[in-house]
C-alpha positions in Angstrom: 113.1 85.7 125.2 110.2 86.6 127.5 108.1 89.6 125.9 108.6 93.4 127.1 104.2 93.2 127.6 102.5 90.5 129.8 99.0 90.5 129.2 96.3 88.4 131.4 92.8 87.9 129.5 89.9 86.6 131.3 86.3 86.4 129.7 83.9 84.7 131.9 80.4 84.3 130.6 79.2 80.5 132.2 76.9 81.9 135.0 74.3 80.2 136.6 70.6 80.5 135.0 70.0 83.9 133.9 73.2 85.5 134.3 75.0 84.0 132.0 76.5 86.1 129.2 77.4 85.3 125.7 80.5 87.1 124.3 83.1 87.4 126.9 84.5 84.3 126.4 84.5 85.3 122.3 85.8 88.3 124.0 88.7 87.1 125.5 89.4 84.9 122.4 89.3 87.3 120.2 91.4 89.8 122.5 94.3 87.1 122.9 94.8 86.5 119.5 95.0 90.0 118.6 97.7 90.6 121.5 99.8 87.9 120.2 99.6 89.2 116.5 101.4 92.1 118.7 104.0 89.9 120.2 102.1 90.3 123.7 102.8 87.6 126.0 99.3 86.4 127.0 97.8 84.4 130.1 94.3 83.7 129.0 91.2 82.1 131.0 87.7 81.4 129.7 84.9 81.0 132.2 87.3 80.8 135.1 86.7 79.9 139.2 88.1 81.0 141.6 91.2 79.1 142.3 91.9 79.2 138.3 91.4 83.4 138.3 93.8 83.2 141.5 96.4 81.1 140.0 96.0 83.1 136.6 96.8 86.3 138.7 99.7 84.3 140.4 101.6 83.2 136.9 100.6 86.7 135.5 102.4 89.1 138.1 105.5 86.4 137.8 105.6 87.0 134.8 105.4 90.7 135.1 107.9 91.0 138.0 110.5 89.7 135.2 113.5 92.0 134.6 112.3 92.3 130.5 108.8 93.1 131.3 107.9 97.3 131.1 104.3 96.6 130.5 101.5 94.4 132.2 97.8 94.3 130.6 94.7 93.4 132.7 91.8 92.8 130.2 88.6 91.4 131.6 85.4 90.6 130.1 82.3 89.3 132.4 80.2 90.3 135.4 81.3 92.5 137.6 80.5 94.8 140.8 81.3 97.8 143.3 81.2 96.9 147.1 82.1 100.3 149.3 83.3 102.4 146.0 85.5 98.8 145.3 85.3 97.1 142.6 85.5 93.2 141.7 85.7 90.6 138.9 82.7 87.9 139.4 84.4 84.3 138.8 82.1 81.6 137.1 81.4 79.9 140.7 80.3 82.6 142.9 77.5 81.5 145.1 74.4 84.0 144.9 72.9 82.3 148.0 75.9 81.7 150.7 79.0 83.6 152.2 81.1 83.7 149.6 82.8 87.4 149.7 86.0 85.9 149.4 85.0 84.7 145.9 85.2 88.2 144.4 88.5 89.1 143.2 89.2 92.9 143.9 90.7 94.4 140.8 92.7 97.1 143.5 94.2 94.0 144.6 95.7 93.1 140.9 96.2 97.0 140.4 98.6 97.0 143.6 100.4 93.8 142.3 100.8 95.2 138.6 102.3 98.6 140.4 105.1 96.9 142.2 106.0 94.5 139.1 106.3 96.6 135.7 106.8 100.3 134.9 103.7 100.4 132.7 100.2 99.5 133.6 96.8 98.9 131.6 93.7 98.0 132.9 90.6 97.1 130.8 87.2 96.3 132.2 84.7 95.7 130.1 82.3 94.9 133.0 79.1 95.2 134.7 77.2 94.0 132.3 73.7 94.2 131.3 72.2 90.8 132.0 71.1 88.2 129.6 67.5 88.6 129.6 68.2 91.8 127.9 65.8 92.5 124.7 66.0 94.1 121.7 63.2 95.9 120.1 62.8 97.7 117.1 60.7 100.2 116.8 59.8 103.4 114.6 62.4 105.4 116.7 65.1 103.0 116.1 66.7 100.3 118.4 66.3 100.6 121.9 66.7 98.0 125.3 64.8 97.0 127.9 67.4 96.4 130.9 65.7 94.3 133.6 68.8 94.4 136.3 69.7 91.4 138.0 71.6 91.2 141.8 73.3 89.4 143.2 73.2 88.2 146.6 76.5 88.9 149.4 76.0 87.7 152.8 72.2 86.9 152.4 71.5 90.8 151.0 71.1 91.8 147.7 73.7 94.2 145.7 73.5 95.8 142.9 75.5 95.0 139.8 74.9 98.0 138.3 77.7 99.9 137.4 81.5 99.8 138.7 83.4 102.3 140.8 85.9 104.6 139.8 89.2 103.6 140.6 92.3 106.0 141.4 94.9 105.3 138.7 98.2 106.1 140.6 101.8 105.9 139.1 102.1 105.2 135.1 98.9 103.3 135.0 95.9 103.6 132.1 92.3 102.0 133.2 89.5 101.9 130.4 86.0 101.0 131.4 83.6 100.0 129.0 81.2 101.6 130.7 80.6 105.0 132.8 80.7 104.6 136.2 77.9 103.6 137.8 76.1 102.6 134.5 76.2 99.1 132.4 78.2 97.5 129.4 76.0 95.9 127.0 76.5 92.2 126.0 76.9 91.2 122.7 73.4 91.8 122.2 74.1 95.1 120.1 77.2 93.9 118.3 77.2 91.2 117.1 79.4 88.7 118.3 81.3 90.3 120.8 80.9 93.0 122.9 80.5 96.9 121.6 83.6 98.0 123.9 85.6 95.2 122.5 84.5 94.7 119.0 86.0 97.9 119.0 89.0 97.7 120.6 90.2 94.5 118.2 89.6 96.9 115.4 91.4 99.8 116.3 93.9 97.7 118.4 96.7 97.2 115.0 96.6 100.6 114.3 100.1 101.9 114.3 101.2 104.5 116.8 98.2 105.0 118.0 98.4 106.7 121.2 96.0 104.7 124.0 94.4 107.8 124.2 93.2 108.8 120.8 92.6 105.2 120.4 90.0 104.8 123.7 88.2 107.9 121.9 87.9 106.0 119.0 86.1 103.2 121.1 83.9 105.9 122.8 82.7 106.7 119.8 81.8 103.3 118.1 80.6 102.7 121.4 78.1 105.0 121.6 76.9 104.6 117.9 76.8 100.7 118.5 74.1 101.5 121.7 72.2 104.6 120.5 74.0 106.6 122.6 73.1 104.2 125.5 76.7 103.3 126.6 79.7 105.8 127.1 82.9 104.4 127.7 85.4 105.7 130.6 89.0 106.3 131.3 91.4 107.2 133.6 94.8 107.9 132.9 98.2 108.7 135.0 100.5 107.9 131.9 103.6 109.8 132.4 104.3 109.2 128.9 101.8 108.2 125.3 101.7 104.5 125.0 101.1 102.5 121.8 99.3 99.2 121.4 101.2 98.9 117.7 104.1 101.0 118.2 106.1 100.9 114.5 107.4 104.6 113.5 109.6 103.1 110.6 106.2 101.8 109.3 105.0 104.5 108.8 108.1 105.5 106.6 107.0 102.1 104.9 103.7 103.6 104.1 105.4 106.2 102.5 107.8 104.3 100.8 106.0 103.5 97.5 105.4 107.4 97.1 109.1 108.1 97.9 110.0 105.0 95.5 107.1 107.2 92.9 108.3 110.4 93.4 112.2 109.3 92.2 111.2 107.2 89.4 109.1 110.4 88.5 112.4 112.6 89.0 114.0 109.7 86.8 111.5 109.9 84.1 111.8 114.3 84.1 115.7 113.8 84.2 116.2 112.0 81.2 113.7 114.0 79.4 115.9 117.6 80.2 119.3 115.9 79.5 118.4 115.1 76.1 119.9 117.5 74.5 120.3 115.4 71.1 116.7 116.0 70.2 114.7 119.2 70.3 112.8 119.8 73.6 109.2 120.3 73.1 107.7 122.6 75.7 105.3 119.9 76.0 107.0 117.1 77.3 109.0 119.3 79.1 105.7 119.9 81.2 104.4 117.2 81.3 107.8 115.2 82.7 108.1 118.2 85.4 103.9 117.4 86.7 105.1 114.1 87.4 107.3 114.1 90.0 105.0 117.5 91.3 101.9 114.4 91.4 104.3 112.2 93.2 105.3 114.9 95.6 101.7 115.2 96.5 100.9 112.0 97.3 103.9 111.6 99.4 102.7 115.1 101.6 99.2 113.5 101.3 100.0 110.1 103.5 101.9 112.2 105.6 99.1 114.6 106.8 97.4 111.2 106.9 99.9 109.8 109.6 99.6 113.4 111.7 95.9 113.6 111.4 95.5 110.1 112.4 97.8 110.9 115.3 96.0 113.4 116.5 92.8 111.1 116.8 91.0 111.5 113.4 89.7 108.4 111.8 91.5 107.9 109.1 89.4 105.1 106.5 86.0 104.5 106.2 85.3 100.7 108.1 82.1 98.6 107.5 80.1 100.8 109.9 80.6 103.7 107.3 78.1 105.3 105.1 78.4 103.5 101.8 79.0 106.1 99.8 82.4 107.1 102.1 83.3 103.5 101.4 83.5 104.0 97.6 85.2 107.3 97.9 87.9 105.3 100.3 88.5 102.6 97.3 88.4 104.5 94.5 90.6 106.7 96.2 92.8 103.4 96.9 92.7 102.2 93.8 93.4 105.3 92.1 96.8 106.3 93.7 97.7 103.0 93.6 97.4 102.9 89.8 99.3 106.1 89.7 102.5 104.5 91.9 102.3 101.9 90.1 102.8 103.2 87.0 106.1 104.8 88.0 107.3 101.8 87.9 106.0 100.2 85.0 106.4 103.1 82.2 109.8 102.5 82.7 110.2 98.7 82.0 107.7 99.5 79.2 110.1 102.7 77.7 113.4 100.6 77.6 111.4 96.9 76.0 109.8 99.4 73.4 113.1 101.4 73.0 115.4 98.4 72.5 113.2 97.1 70.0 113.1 100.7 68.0 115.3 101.2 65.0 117.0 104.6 64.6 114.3 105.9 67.2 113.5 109.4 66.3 112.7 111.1 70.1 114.8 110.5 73.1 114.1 107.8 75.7 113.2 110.2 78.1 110.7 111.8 75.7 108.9 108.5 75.3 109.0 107.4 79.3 107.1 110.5 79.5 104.6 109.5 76.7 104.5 106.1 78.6 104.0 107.2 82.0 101.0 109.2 80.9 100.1 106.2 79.0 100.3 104.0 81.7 98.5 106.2 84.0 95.3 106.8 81.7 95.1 102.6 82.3 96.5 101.7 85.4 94.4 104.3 87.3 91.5 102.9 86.5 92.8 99.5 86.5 93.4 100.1 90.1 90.0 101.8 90.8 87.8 98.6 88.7 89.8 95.9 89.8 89.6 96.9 93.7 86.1 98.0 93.3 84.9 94.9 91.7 86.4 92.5 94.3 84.6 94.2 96.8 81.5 93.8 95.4 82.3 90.1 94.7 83.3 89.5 97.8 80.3 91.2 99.0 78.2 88.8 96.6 80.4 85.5 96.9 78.2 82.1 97.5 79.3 80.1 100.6 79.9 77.4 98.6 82.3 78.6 95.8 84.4 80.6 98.9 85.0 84.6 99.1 88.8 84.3 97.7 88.2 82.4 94.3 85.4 85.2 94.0 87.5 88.2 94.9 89.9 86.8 92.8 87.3 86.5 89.7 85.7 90.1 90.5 89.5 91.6 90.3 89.7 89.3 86.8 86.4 91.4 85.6 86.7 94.7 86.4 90.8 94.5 85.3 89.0 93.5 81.7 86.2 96.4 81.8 89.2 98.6 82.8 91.2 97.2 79.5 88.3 97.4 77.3 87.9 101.3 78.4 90.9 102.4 78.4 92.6 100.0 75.3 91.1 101.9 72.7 91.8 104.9 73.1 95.9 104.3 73.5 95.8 102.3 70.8 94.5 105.3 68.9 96.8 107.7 70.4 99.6 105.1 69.8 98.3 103.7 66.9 98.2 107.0 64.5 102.3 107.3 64.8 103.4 105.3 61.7 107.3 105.8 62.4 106.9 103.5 64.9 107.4 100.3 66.0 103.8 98.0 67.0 102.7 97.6 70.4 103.1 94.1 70.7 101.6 92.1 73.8 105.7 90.9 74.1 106.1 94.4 74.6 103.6 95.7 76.7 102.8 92.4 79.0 106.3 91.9 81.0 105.8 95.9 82.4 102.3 96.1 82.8 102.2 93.0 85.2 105.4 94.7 87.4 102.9 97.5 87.6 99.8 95.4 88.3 101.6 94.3 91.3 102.5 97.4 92.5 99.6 99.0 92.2 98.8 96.2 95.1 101.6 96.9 96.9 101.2 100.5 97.1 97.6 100.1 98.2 98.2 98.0 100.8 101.5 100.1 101.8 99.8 102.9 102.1 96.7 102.0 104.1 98.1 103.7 107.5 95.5 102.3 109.7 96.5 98.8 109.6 99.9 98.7 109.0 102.1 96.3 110.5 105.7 94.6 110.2 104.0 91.0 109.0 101.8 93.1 106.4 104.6 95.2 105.0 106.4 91.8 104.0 103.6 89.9 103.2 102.3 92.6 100.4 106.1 92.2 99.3 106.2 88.8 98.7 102.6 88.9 97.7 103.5 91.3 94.9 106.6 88.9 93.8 104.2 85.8 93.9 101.9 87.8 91.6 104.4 88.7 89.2 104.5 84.8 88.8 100.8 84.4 88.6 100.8 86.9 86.0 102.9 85.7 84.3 101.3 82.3 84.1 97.7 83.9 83.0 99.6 85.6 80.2 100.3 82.2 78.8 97.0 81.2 79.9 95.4 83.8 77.6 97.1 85.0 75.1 99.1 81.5 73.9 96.0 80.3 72.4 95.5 83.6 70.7 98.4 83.4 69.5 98.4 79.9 68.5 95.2 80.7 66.7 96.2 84.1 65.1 94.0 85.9 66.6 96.8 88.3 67.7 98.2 88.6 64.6 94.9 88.7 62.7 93.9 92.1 65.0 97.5 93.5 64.0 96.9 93.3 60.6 93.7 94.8 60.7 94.9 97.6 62.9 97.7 98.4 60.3 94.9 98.1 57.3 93.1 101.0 59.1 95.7 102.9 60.6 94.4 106.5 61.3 90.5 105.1 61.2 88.9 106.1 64.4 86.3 103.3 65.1 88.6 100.7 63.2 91.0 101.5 65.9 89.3 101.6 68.9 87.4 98.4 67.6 90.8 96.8 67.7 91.4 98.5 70.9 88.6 97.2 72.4 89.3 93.5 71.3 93.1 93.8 72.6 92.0 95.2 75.8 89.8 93.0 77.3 92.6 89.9 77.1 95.0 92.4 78.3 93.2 93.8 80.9 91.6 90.2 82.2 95.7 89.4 82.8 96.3 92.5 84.7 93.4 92.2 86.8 94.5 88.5 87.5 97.6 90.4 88.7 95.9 92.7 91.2 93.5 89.9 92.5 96.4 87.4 93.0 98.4 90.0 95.2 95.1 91.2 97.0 94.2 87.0 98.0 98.3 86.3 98.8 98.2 89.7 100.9 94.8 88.6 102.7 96.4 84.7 103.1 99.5 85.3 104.5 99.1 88.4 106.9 95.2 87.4 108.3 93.3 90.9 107.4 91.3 92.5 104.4 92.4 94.2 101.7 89.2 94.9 99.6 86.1 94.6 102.0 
């Protein structure tokens, strides 16, 4: 079934000597693939002639003039001029030196097409470009560029190609210019490899319900930071009504839906603890079950005033252009509430294995899912915040040769382990000082400490708004399934030869000679949690590299 969006991308950069321009064909590469990760239908050209930019045009307005299409796209990347306030897209075989005005393709002309085939049109120039020979130099004050401007030639006199025309958007129409009129668009000179107007438009372009709006002030503003203030980007707009690149409202319940799934297990957890009515009620736990689902609550309002802020055109995470403290802040930040989601849901596979195994228990279930769920929260949050942490920095640090995924992997592996060893000790203190109960067994704690490692995951990458998408949403899913597997696996990886060497039951025993010895227990804290840890961060880094594989973006950068 045809799509609802046609899009036509042209990037044309093979000009003769001097005028030739790097990115736009990377451009128009780069643009495609990110339309069709949108389910955009998409005509594309790469340093196209004439005849191919007319034919493009041909099979694109068919295709719009279909009764399923509501939207057609114009995205072009290249040379480009004004001739009489008109403006026109340069092909790759214009001749400077003969009569060759009929060699320009008037982008009115493809505006008046789009207008009598589909309800919706978009238009997105990132033209008139500043020429090849364009320098950089840096100086004391900073980046700046020398623009020698070149012509070209139209019946034997030269015109400038400095700067396009304003053009009058009429009926639901939406026309982004990379450039002011009348001024230039910077190659890729500035950027990187693509331009600035379009490495910014791929980056923003997933972001879900995004109105076109907020999101060309997005680009204005990397725009201008990417040029020193050099370039300002343009728009005109007769949009009747907002229109979304990544239009997904029920994603955004998605995002939510690990702090809705967080805030009932949390309800869960405070239910059980008022209904026992068989044990005495200590005013502490009583507390301490109703700040849970109040923590859960929060969160939940917290992504919401996300989604609204976002909406109305804040940005809403720090990207790789951000200062690099804001960067930490945004994955600690991450990794924290992720910890905290996810150990919702493992306190409670935790309680019940511990409970079963408990003979003539002497509190109630719900008293000791509370005692859990604080438990697991003192170690997944920083679980979450070290193991996301740390694969960022490895990936940061990762050798060509060994590959980025093995090495965010690893780094998740690590700072899982640093996060064990920190936090071990001190539960098995806490833990360890109660003699009516029954030992903390890695049996016991393993199976619900991996279902929350992979949650912790899931709720991170659930709840990153930005770059939310239908393939992502199942993708985490499946990637959090698949890691319960992997975890499973390293389990047996690392603790069967501990086990088949004693070494488990040798650190039991000491822990129960010492029982109520501070430094005796956090030493065997400290030897427990590293193992323990290492598996759980195996957990987290598994579901960040599945994530990554399987829906094509970052997780940890």
């Amino acid at each position: 079934m045809p799509s609802k969006t046609q899009a036509l991308v042209i990037g044309n950069g093979d000009y003769p000597g001097t005028l030739r321009l790097d990115s736009p064909p990377r451009d128009a590469t780069e643009v495609a693939k990110r339309f069709i990760e949108l389910s955009i239908e998409v005509e594309q050209l790469v340093d196209a002639t004439f005849d191919q930019t007319n034919r493009g045009i041909d099979n694109f307005i068919g295709r719009a003039l279909l009764p399923s299409t509501e939207v057609s796209i114009l995205y072009y990347s290249g040379h480009g001029m004004q001739i009489d306030a008109k403006n026109y897209l340069i092909p790759v075989d214009f001749d400077q030196g003969h009569d060759h005005y009929a060699q320009l393709v008037s982008v009115q002309d493809i505006l008046d097409r789009m207008t009598d085939a589909s309800a919706v049109r978009i238009v997105l120039l990132d033209a008139c470009r500043s020429n090849a020979d364009a320098r950089q130099i840096v100086g004391s004050k900073g980046l700046s560029l020398r623009r020698p401007e070149k012509d070209f030639k139209l019946d034997g006199e030269l015109v400038s190609s400095r700067g396009l025309a304003e053009i009058k958007a009429t009926g639901d129409t939406f026309i982004a210019f990379a450039a002011a009129p009348g001024d230039v668009a910077y190659d890729g000179e500035v950027s990187g490899d693509l331009s600035p107007f379009t490495r910014s438009f791929v980056d923003n372009l997933e972001a879900v319900d995004l109105p076109i709006s907020n999101l060309t002030g997005r680009i204005r503003s990397d725009v201008l930071k990417m040029t020193g203030n050099r370039q300002r980007t343009w728009d005109q707009s007769s949009l009747m009504v907002p229109f979304y690149f990544n239009p997904g409202s029920l994603l955004l319940f998605a995002g939510n839906f690990m702090a809705v799934v967080g805030l009932f297990m949390a309800l869960a957890v405070y239910s059980l603890m008022i209904s026992a009515t068989y044990f005495p009620r200590e005013t502490l736990y009583v507390v301490g079950a109703a700040a849970l689902p109040m923590v859960a609550l929060g969160i939940l309002l917290f992504g919401l005033q996300s989604v609204y802020s976002r909406l109305r055109g804040n940005v809403a995470n720090a990207d790789q252009t951000s200062p690099r403290w804001e960067r930490l802040v945004t994955a600690l930040q991450k990794g924290a509430l992720g910890g905290f989601l996810g150990s919702l849901l493992a306190a409670p596979t935790l309680s019940v294995l511990y409970y079963n195994g408990w003979v003539g228990p002497n509190i109630s279930l719900g008293q000791l899912m509370v005692e859990m769920t604080y438990g697991t929260i003192f170690a997944a949050c920083p679980l979450g915040v070290a193991s996301i942490f740390s694969a960022g920095l490895a990936r940061k640090w990762s050798l060509p040769k060994v590959g980025s995924i093995a090495w965010v992997f690893l780094g998740s592996c690590v700072g899982g382990a640093l996060a064990g060893a920190a936090t071990a000790p001190f539960l098995t203190y806490y833990f360890g000082t109660m003699y009516d109960r029954p030992q903390m067994t890695p049996d016991r704690l393993l199976p619900g400490s991996i279902v929350g490692a992979a949650f912790i995951v899931l709720a991170i990458v659930n709840f990153d708004f930005e770059r939310l998408t239908r393939r992502r949403v199942w993708t985490s899913i499946a990637s959090a399934l698949l890691a319960l597997i992997c975890g499973a696996i390293m389990a047996l990886i690392v603790f069967g030869p501990l086990y088949l060497s004693g070494i488990v039951e040798a650190v039991i025993h000491y822990l129960e000679l010492n029982a109520g010895h501070f430094w005796q227990m956090m030493e065997g804290g400290f030897i427990y949690g590293l193992p323990t840890g290492f598996v759980l961060g195996s957990v987290i880094g598994s579901a960040i590299v599945l994530t990554e594989r399987l829906s094509g973006k970052a997780v940890v950068s």
